[in-house]
PLY file of the C-alpha trace (Angstrom):
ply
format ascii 1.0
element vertex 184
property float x
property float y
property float z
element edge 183
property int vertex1
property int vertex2
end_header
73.25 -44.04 -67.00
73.77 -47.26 -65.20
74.23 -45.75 -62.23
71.01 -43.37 -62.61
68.81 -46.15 -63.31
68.80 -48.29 -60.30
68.01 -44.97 -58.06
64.45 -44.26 -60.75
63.69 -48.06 -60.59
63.69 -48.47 -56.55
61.14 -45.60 -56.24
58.97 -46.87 -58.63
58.99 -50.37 -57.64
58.75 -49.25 -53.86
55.52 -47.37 -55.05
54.29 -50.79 -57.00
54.37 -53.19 -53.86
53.51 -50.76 -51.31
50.00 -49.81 -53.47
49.35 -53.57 -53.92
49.84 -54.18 -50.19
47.10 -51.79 -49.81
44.67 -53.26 -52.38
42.12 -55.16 -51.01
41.55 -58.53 -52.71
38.06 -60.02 -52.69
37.77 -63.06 -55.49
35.98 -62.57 -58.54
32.06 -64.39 -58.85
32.22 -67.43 -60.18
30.88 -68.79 -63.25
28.05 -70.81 -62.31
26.90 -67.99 -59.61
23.55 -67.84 -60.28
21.98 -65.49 -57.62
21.85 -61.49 -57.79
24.58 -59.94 -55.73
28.05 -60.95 -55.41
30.46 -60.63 -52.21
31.48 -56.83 -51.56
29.23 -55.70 -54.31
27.70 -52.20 -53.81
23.67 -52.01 -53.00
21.18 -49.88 -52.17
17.28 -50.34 -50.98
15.99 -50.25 -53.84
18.02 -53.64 -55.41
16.08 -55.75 -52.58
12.12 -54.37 -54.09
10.57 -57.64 -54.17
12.77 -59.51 -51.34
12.22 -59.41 -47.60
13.84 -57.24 -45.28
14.63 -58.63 -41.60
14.40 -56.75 -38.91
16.57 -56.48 -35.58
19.73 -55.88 -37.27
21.80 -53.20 -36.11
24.83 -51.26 -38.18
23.38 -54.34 -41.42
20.58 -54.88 -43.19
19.21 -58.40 -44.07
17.32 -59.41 -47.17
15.33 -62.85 -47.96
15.28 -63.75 -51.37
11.68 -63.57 -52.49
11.92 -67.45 -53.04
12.78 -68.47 -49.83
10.80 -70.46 -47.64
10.52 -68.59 -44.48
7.95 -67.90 -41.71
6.74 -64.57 -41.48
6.69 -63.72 -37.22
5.38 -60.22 -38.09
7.45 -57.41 -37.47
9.94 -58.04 -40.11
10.91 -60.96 -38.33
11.16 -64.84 -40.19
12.18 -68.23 -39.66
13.83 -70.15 -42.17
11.63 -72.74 -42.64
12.92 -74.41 -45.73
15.54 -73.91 -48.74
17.26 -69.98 -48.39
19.44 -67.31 -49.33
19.27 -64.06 -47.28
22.24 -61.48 -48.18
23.18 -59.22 -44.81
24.92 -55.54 -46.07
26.94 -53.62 -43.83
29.62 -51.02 -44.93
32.69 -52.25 -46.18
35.66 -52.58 -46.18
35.29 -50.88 -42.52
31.97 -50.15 -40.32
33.18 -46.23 -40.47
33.41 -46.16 -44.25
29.45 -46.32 -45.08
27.86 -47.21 -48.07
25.60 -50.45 -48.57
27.78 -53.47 -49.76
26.66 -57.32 -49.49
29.40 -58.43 -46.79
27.41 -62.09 -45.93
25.81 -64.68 -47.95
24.13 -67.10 -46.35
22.63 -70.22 -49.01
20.85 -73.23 -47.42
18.92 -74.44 -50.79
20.68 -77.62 -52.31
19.89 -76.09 -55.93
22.25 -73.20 -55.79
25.94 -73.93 -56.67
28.65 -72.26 -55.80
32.13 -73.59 -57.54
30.57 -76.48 -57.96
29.53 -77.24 -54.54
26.67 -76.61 -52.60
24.98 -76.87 -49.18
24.88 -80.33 -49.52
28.52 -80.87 -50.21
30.96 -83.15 -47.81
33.43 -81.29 -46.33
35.83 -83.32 -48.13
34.36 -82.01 -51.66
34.04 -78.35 -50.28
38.14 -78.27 -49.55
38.89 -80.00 -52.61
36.97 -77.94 -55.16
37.79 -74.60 -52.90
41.42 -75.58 -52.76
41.49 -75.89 -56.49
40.42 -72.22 -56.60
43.51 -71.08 -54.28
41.49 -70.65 -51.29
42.70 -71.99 -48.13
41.39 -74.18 -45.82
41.61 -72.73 -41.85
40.56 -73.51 -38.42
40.78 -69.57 -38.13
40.66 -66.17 -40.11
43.96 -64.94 -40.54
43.11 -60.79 -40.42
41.23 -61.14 -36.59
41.86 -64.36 -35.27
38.11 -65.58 -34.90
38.01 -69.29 -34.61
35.60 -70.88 -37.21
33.71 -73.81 -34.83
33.97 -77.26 -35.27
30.96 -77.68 -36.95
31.92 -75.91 -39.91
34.91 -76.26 -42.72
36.07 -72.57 -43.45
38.17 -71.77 -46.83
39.71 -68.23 -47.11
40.43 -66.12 -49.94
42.18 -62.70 -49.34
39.18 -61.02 -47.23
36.53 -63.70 -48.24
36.10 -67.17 -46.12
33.38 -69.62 -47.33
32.31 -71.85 -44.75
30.24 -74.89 -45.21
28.19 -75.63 -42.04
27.39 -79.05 -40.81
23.70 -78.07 -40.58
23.92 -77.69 -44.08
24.40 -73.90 -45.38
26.80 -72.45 -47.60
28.22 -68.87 -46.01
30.24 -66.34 -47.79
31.52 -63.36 -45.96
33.80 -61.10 -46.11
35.88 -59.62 -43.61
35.13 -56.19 -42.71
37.27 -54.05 -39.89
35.93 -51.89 -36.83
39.30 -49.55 -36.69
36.61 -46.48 -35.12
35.66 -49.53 -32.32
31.70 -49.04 -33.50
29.75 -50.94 -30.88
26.48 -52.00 -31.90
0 1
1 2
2 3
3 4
4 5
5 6
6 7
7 8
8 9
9 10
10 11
11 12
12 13
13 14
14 15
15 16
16 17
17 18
18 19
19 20
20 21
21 22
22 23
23 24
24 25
25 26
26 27
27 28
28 29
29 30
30 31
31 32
32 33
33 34
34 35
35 36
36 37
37 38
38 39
39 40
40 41
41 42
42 43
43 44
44 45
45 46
46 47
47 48
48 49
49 50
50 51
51 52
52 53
53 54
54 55
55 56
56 57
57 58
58 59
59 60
60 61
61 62
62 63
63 64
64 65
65 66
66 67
67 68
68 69
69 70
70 71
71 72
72 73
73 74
74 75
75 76
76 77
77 78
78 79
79 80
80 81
81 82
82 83
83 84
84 85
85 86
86 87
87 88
88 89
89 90
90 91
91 92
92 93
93 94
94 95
95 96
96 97
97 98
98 99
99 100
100 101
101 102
102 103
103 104
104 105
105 106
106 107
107 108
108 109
109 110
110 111
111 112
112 113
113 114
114 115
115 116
116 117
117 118
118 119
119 120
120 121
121 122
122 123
123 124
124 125
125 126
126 127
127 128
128 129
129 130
130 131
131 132
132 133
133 134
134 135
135 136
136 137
137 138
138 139
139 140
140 141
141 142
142 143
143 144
144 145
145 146
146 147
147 148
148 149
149 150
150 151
151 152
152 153
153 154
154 155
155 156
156 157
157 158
158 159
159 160
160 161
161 162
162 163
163 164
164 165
165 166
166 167
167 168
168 169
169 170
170 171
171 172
172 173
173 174
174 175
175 176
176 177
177 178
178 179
179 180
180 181
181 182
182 183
């Protein structure tokens, strides 16, 4: 029996860390998330009735919350013009895969918190708190190489990297791949 066992065991624990290799981790929404879509979550069209859609976006779509404080430039075009979220949705986890999921958050209102911090956070409080949470903080995302600028402090999570902008905006994205080579 002794000698059975480790020859069933090696199998199954092969099968165990090559499935969780594949998983795709994206963190769960915080508690004091207060807006209406997380990161990765699925949409459709009709979840934005009531919010404004942006045009000039190809391959994403991009929603103001109805709250925001835009300019309307006709056409489905704005200009932030005060406090903001606007969610972009692409498909996820790859541009071939379809579907409608929220894959950016962009927050520029000072009343929204995220973790605790918000768009009005130093970048020494937005790598503290994030850090507590087991993200990261990186001068780059891991997955593609794209180098955050230095006007920005980037924390990563699996496929998630928050950045907080020196202009003063929280963003959320998550990473999503191009394996077909989809130009847009």
């Amino acid at each position: 029996m002794k000698r059975i066992l480790p020859f069933v065991a090696a199998p199954v624990l092969a099968a165990v860390i090559f499935s969780a290799c594949g998983h795709i981790f994206v963190p769960a929404r915080p508690d004091d998330y207060t807006l209406d879509f997380w990161i990765t979550e699925e949409v459709s069209y009709t979840d934005f009735n009531g919010y404004m859609s942006e045009a000039g976006w190809f391959g994403a779509s991009a929603f103001y919350t109805p709250d925001s404080v835009v300019i309307d430039e006709g056409e489905g075009f704005y200009t932030a013009a005060g406090p903001y979220v606007r969610y972009i949705c692409t498909a996820w986890p790859d541009y071939s895969d379809g579907g409608m999921f929220v894959t950016t958050i962009e927050i520029a209102d000072p009343e929204i918190s995220l973790y605790g911090i918000t768009c009005n956070s130093s970048p020494e409080q937005f790598s503290q708190v994030l850090t507590s949470y087991g993200y990261e903080i990186v001068k780059e995302r891991a997955a593609d190489g794209v180098v955050w600028s230095e006007n920005c402090t980037a924390a990563e999570y699996g496929r998630v990297t928050i950045l907080l902008t020196n202009n003063g905006m929280l963003c959320i994205t998550a990473l999503v791949t191009n394996r077909e080579g989809i130009v847009f």
